[in-house]
N, C-alpha and C positions, 0 to 999 in steps of 0.2 A: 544478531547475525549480520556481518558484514562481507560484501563480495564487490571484487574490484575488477574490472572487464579491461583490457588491454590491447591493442592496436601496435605493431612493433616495438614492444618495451614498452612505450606511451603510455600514461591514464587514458583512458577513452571514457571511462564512466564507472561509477559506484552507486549501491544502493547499501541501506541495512534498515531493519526492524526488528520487532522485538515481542516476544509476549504481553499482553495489553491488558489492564486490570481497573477494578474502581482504583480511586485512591490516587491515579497518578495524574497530572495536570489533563495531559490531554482527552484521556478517556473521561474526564469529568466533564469536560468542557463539549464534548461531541454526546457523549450520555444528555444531557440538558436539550441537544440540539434534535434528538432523534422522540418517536412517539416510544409509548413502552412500549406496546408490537414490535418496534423495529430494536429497540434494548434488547429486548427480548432474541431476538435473531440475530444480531450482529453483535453485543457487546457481552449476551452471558451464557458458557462460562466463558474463560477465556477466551482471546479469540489473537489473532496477528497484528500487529499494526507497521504498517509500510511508512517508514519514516522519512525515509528520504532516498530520491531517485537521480540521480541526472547523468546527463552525456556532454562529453566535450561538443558544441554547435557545430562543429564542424565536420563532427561523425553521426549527426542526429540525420533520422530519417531511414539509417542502413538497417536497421534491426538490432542494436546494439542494446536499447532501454529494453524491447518486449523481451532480449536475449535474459537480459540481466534481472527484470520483474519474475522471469516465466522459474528461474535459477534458483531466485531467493524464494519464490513460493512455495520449492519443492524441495527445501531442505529445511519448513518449519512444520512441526506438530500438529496445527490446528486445522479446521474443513472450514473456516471464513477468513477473512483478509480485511480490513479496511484500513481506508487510508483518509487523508485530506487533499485539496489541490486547489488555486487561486481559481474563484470563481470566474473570476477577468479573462484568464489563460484558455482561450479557446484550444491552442494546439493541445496544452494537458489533459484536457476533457477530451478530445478526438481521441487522443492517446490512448486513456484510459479505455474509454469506447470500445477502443479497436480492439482492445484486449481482453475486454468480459467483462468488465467492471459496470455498478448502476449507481447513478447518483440518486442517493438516499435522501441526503436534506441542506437546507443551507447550514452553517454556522455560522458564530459569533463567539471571534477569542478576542473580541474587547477593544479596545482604543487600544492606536497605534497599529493594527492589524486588518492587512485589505480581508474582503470578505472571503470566506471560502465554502466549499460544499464537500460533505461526506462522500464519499464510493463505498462499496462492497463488492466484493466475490466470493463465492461459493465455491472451495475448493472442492470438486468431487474425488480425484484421482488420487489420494494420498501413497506415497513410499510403503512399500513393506519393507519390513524389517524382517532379514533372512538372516537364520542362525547359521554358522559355519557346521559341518557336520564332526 
């Protein structure tokens, strides 16, 4: 799923994710990262994975990313969420923070790669699906 948030015509910001499974790089790599308790919770069965989020800097801080996170969370399938985000990145963690999310664990995707830490969210409110009469 992909959603694009707009500002008079303008990009202002995108996110998308995707259903998340063994098998694919990243779930393998964060799978290794986590205890099996938290596999267990966070990666089976399926579960969401938030791939990528941003805002133009110059519309960050209006509510634009929590607009566009809160958007894409509510137009996927699943009752968990996780994602990654630079360990380093104090503003991404407040962000996240601010928005319900818990960092779960460090990872390691390898040389070449600053460190990063897992998040999760518990989605409780999912969409109903209303038939037309």
């Amino acid at each position: 799923m992909f959603l694009v948030a707009r500002d008079d015509g303008r990009l202002a910001g995108f996110g998308y994710g995707y259903t998340g499974a063994y098998g694919q790089w990243w779930t393998e790599h964060v799978a290794r990262a986590l205890t099996p308790e938290q596999k267990g919770a966070w990666l089976d069965p399926a579960h969401f994975e938030v791939v990528e989020l941003h805002v133009r800097p110059a519309l960050q801080r209006r509510g634009v990313g929590s607009l566009l996170l809160a958007q894409l969370l509510s137009r996927q399938p699943h009752d968990r969420a996780v994602l990654t985000t630079q360990a380093g990145s104090r503003q991404a963690r407040r962000f996240y923070a601010k928005n319900g999310w818990t960092e779960l664990a460090p990872v390691d995707f390898g040389a070449g790669f600053a460190p990063y830490v897992v998040l999760g969210k518990r989605l409780t409110s999912r969409p109903e699906t209303v038939s037309p009469l």
